[in-house]
C-alpha positions as CSV (number, residue, x, y, z in Angstrom):
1,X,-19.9,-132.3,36.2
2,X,-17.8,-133.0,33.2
3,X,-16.2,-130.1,31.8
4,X,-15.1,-129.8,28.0
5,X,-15.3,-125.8,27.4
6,X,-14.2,-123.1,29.4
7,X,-14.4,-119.1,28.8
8,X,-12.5,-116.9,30.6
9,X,-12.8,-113.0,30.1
10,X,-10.4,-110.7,30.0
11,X,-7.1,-111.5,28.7
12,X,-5.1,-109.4,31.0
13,X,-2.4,-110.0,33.8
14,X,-4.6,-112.5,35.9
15,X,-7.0,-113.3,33.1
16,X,-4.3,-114.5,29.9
17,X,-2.1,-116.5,32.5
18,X,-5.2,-118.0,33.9
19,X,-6.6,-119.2,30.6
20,X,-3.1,-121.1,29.6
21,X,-3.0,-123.0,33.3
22,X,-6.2,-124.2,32.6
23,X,-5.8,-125.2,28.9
24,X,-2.1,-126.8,30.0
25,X,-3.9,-129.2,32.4
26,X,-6.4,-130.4,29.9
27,X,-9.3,-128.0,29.1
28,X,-10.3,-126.3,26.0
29,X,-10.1,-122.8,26.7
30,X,-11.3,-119.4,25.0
31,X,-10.2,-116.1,26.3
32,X,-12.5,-113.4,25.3
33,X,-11.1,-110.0,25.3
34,X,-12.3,-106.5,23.8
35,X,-8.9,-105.9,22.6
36,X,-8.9,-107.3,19.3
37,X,-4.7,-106.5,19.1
38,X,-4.3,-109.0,21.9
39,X,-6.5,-111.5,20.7
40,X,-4.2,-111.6,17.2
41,X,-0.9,-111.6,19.4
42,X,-2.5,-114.2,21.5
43,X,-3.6,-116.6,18.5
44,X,0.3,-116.5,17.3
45,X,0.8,-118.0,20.5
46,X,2.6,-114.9,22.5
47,X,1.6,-112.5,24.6
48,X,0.9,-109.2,24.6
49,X,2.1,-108.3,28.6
50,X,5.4,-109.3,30.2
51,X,5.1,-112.6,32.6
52,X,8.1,-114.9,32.9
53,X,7.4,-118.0,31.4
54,X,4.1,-117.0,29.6
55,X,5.2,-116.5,25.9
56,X,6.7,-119.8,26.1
57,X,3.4,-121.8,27.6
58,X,1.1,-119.7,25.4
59,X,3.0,-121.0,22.6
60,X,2.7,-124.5,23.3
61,X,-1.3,-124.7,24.4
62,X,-2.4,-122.6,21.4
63,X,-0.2,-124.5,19.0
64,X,-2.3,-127.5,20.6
65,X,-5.6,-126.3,20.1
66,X,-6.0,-126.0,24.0
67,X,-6.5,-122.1,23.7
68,X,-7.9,-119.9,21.2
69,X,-8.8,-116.0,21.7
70,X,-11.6,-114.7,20.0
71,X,-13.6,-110.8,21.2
72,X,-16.6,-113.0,21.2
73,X,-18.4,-115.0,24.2
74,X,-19.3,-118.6,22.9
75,X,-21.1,-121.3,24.7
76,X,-19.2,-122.7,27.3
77,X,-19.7,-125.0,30.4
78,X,-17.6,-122.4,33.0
79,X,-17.6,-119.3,32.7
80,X,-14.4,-116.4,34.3
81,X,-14.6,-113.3,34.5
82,X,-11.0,-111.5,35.0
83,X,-12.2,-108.0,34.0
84,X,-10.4,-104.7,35.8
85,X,-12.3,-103.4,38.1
86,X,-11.2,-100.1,38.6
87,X,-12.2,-97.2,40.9
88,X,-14.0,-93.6,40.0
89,X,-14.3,-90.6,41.4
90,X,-14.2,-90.4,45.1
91,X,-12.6,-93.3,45.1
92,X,-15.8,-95.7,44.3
93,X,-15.7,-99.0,43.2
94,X,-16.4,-99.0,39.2
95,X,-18.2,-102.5,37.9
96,X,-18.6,-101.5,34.5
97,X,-16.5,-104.0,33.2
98,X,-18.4,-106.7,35.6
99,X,-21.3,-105.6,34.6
100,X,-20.0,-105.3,30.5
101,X,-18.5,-108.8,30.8
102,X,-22.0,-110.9,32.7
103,X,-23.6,-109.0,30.2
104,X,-21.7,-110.9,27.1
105,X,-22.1,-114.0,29.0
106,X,-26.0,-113.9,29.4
107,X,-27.2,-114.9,25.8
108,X,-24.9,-118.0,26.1
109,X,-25.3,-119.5,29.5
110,X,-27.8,-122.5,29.8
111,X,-28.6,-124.5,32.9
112,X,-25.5,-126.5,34.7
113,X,-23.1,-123.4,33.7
114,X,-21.1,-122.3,36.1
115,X,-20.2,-118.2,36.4
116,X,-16.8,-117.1,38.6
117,X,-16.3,-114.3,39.0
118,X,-12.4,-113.2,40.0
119,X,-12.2,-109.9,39.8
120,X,-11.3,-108.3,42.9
121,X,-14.6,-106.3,43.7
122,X,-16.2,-105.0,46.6
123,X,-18.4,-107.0,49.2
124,X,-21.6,-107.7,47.2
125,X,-20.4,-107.9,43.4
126,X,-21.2,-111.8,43.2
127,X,-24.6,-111.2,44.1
128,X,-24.9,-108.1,41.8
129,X,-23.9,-110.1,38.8
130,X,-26.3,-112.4,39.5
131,X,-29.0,-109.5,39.7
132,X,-27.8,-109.0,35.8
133,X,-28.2,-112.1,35.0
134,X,-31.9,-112.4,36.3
135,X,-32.6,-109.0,34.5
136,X,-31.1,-110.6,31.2
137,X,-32.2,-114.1,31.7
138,X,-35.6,-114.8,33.2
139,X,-36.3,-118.2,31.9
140,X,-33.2,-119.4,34.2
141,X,-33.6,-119.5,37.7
142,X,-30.2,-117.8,39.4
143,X,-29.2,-119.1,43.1
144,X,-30.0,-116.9,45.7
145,X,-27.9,-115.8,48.9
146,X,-30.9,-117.1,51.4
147,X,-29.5,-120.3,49.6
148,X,-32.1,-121.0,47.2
149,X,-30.6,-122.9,44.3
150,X,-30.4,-122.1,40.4
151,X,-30.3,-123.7,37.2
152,X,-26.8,-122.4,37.3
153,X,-23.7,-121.7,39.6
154,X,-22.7,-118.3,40.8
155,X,-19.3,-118.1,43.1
156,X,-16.7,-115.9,44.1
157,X,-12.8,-117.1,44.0
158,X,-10.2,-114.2,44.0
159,X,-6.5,-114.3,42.1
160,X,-3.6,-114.6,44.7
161,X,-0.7,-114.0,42.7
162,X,2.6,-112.0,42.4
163,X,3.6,-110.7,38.9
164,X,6.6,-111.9,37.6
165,X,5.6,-115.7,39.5
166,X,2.1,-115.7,38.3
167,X,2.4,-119.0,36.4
168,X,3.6,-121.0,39.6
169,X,1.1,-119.2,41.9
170,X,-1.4,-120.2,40.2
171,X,-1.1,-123.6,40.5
172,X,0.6,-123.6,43.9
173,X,-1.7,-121.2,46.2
174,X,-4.8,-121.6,48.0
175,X,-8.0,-120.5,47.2
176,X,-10.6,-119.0,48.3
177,X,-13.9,-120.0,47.0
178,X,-17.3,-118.3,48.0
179,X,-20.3,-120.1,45.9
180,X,-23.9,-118.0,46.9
181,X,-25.0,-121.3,48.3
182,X,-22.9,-124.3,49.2
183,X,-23.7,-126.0,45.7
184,X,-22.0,-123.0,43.8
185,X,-19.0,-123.9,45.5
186,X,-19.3,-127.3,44.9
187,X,-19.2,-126.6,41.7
188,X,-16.4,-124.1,41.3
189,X,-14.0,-126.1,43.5
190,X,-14.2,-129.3,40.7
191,X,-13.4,-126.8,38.1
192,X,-10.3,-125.4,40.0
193,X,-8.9,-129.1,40.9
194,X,-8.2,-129.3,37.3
195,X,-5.4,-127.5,37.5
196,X,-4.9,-126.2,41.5
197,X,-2.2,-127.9,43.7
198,X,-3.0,-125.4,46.3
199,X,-5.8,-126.1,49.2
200,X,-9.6,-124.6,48.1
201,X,-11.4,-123.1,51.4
202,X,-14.6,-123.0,51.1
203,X,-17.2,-120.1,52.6
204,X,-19.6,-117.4,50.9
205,X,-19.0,-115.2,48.2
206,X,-19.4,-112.4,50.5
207,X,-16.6,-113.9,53.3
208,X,-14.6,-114.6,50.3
209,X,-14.7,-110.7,48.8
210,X,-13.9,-109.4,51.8
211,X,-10.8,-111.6,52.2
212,X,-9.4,-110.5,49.0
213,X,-9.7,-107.2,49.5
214,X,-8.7,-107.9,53.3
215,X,-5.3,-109.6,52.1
216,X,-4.1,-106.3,50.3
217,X,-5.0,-103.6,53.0
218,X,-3.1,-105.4,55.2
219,X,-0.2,-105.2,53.1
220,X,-1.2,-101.8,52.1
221,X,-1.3,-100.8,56.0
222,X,1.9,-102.3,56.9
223,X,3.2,-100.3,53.6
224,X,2.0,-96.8,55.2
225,X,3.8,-97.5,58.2
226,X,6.9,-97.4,56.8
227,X,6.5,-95.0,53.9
228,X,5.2,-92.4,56.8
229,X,8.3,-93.9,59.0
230,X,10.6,-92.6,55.9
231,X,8.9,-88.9,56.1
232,X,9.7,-88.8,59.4
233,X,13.8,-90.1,59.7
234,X,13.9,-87.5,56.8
235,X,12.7,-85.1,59.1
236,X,14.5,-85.9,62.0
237,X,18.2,-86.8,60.1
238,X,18.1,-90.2,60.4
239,X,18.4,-92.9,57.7
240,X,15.7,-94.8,57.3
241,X,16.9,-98.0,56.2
242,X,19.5,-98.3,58.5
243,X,16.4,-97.4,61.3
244,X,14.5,-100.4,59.9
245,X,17.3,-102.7,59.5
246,X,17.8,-102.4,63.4
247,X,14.7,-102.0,64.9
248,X,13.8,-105.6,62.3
249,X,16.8,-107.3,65.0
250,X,14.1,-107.5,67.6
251,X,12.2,-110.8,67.0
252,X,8.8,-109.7,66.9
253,X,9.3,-106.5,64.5
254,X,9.2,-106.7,60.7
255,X,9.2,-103.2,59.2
256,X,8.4,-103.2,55.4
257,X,10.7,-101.2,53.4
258,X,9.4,-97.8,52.0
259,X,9.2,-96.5,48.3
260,X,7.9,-93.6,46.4
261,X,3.9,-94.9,47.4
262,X,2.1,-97.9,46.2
263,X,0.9,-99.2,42.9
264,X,-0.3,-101.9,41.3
265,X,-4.7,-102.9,40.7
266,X,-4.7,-104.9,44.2
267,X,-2.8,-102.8,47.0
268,X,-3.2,-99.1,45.7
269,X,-6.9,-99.9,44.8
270,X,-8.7,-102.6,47.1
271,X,-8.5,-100.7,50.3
272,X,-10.7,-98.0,48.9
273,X,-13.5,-100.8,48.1
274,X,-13.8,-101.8,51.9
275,X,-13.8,-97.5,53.1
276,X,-16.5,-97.5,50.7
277,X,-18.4,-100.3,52.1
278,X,-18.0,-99.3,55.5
279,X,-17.1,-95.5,55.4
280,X,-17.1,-94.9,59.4
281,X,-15.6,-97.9,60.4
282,X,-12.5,-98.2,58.0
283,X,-10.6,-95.6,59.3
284,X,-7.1,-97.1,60.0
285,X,-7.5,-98.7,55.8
286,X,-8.5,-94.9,55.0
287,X,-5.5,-93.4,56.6
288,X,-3.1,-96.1,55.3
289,X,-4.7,-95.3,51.8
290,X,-4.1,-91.3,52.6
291,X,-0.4,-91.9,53.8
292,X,0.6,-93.9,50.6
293,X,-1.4,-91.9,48.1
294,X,0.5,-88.9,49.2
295,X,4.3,-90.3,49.3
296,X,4.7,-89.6,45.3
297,X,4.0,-85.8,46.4
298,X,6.4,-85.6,49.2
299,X,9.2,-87.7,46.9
300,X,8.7,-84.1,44.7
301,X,9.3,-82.1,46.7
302,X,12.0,-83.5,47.7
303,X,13.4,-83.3,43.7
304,X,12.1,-80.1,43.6
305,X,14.0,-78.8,46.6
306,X,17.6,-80.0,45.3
307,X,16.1,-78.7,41.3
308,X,16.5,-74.8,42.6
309,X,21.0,-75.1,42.4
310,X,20.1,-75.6,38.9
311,X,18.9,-73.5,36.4
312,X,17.1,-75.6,33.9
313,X,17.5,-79.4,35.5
314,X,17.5,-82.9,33.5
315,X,15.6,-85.0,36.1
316,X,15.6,-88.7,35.3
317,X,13.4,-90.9,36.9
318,X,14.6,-94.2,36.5
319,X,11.9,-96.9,36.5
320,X,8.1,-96.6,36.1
321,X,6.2,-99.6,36.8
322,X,4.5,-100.4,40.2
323,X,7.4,-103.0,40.8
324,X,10.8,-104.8,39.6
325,X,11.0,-106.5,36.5
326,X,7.2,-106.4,35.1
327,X,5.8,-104.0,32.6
328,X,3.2,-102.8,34.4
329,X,2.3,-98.9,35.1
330,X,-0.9,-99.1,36.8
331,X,-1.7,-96.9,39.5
332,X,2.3,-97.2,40.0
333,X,3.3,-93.8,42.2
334,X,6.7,-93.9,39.6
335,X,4.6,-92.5,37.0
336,X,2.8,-90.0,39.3
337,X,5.9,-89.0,40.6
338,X,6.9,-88.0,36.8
339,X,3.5,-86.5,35.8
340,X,3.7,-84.3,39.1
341,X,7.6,-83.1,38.1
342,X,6.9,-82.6,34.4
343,X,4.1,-80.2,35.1
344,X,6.9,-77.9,36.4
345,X,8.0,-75.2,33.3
346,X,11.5,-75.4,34.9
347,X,12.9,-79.2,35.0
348,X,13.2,-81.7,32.1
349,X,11.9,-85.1,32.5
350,X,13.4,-88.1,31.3
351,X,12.1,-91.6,32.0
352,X,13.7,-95.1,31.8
353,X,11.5,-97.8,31.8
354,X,13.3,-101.3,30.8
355,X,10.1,-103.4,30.2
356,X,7.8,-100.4,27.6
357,X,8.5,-99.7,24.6
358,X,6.5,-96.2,24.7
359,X,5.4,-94.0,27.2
360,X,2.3,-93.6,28.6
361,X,0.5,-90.8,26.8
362,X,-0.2,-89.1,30.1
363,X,3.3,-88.8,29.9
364,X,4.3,-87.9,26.6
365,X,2.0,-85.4,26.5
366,X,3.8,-83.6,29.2
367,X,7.3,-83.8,26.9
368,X,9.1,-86.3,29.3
369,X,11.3,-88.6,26.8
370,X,12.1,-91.7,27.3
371,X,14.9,-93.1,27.0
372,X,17.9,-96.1,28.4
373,X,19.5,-96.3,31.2
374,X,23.5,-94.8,29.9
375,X,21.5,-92.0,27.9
376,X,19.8,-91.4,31.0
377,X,22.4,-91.2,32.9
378,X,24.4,-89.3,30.9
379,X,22.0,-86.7,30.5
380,X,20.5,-86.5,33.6
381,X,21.4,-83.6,36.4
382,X,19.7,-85.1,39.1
383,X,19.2,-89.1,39.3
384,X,15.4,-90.4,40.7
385,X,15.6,-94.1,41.5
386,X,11.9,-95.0,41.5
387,X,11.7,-98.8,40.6
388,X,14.5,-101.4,41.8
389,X,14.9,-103.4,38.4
390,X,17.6,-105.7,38.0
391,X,18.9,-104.1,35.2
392,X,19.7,-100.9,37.3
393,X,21.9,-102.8,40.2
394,X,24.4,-103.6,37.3
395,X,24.9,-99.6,36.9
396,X,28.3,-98.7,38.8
397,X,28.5,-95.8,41.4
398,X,31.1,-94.5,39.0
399,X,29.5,-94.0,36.2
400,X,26.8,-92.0,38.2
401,X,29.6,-89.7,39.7
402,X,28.8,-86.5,41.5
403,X,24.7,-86.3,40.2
404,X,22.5,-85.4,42.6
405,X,20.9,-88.8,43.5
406,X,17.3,-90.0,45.4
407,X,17.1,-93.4,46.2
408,X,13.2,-94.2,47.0
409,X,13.5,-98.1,46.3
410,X,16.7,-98.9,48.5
411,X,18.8,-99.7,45.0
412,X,21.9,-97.7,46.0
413,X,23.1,-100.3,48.6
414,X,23.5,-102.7,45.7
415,X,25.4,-100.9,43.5
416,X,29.3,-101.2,43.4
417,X,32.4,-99.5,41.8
418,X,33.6,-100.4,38.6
């Protein structure tokens, strides 16, 4: 099927660098986004997140024509959506923005379209969008899972990428590629040739959700291992990352290393979609979920603990987002860890975050400042490392003296004397 328009939706950290790959090998693309602020930053040709190498690719496709943002959907021959898909209370899935996003798409779509959605979403979402688009569009027929085929495509093909190498991985990785009937995926894998070096594996939408979401408990598993192994050498007087360092000599052992709790939209959020598909069954991914959503709590008490020799404290916590060198705060335990000591009447907060250029407002509103890392420093009565940027390992044990210092992210090792 020739292609000559593609809309992707959702201009965010999969959805923006997605859109420039597949302008750069040769498609007009036009990223659709609510956001009408990053829709103008996008049409100067930058972008509005932080992604090595982004600003400058952005640049060149939208100076060719290749890519143009608009808060619009127009007609288009494939159709992404790389909408958020958050979670609600008790922890269940929330599709709004799905639902939002195949919404905007019905009016447009005519027959030989083809609909992908890559979100990461619970088992089922594929088939629920196209339940909206039969309810909004009648006079198409939409393929079924008993493999009934449609005027249009429906598949399922999640992002497998690491921020601050998204541009690379995105080209270089597999795929995974679940059409709701063998034609669907057909279909999708000729649009992701266009600019995917990596292999496309085909199977159902369904197979294909659950290996997404599959891929990050695993991680987020391994992760609650050795976050609960740091709660208990703490307990026991041992140093944990001298403990993990040995017991990874044996050659079948490979213990993660542990931080203040897990953040991010895939690993902190993912697990909870497959607990709530299969609430009984899922309880190794529930407890994994339990252990790492209560490490920022534990890293406070710890703070706490040490705040008492002092009578008013300057804690700063140095680093907020989920992980070095990016920008982004979402679900990161840095950020809970701050919220959950700035509620306390008796300890300052202070916050350096290299990559923002304001806080959070779930911050500000509970008076932590933020500010760089030598005014932190200075300030500061007792030092958090939280987030192991790059720009922290150049700090020298000596200017950090005597301060009362907690190392969740394994920086200190790299630190030296001036």
């Amino acid at each position: 099927m020739p292609i000559e328009r593609v809309a992707v939706l959702g201009l965010g950290y999969v959805g923006l660098p997605s859109a420039a790959v597949f302008a750069r090998s040769g498609l007009k693309v036009i990223g659709v986004d609510i956001d009408a602020e990053a829709v103008r930053i996008i049409n100067e040709g930058r972008a509005h997140i932080v992604e090595p190498g982004l600003d400058e690719l952005l640049n060149d496709v939208v100076g060719k024509g290749a890519l143009r943002a608009t808060t619009t959907v127009e007609p288009a021959d494939i159709f992404v959506i790389a909408v958020p898909t958050p979670f609600k209370e008790g922890n269940r899935p929330d599709l709004r923005f799905v639902e939002s996003a195949t919404r905007m798409i019905a009016p447009v779509l005519s027959k030989g379209n083809v609909v992908i959605l890559e979100s990461t979403s619970p088992v089922g979402a594929t088939e629920q969008v196209g339940d909206w688009l039969r309810e909004m569009r009648p006079d198409l027929a939409i393929p079924e899972p008993d493999g009934r085929a449609g005027d249009v495509h429906l598949a399922y093909c999640p992002e497998r990428i690491l921020p601050g190498k998204v541009i690379e991985e995105l080209v270089r990785n597999d795929r995974v590629i679940g059409g709701i009937t063998p034609q669907c995926s057909e279909a999708a894998v000729g649009f992701y040739r266009h600019a995917v070096e990596g292999a496309c594996h085909v199977t159902n939408a369904r197979t294909a959700e659950l290996c997404k979401l599959s891929e990050n408990s695993f991680r987020d598993v391994n992760i609650a291992f050795a976050n609960e192994l740091s709660i208990v050498a703490d307990k026991v007087g041992v140093d944990v990352r001298e403990l993990i360092a040995l017991a990874n000599r044996h050659p079948r052992v490979n213990i993660l290393n542990p931080g203040p709790g897990v953040g991010g939209h895939c690993i902190a959020v993912d697990p909870w979609f497959i607990v709530d598909s299969a609430p009984d069954e899922a309880r190794l991914i529930r407890t994994a979920r339990e252990v790492n959503d209560a490490k920022p709590h534990w890293v406070v008490d710890q703070v706490i603990a040490a705040a008492k020799a002092f009578e008013r404290p300057m804690v700063a916590c140095m680093g907020l987002a989920y992980k070095p060198n990016v920008d982004d705060l979402r679900e990161s335990p840095s950020v809970e860890v701050a919220k959950l000591l700035a509620v306390h009447d008796d300890i300052e907060v202070i916050a350096c975050e290299p990559f923002i250029e304001e806080l959070p407002a779930s911050l500000r509103d509970r008076g932590v400042i933020l500010a760089d890392a030598g005014s932190a420093i200075e300030r500061a009565d007792i030092l958090l490392f939280l987030t192991s940027h790059d720009q922290f390992r150049s700090l020298s044990l000596d200017r950090i003296g005597s301060k009362v210092v907690f190392d969740t992210c394994g920086l200190l090792p790299s630190l030296k004397r001036a």
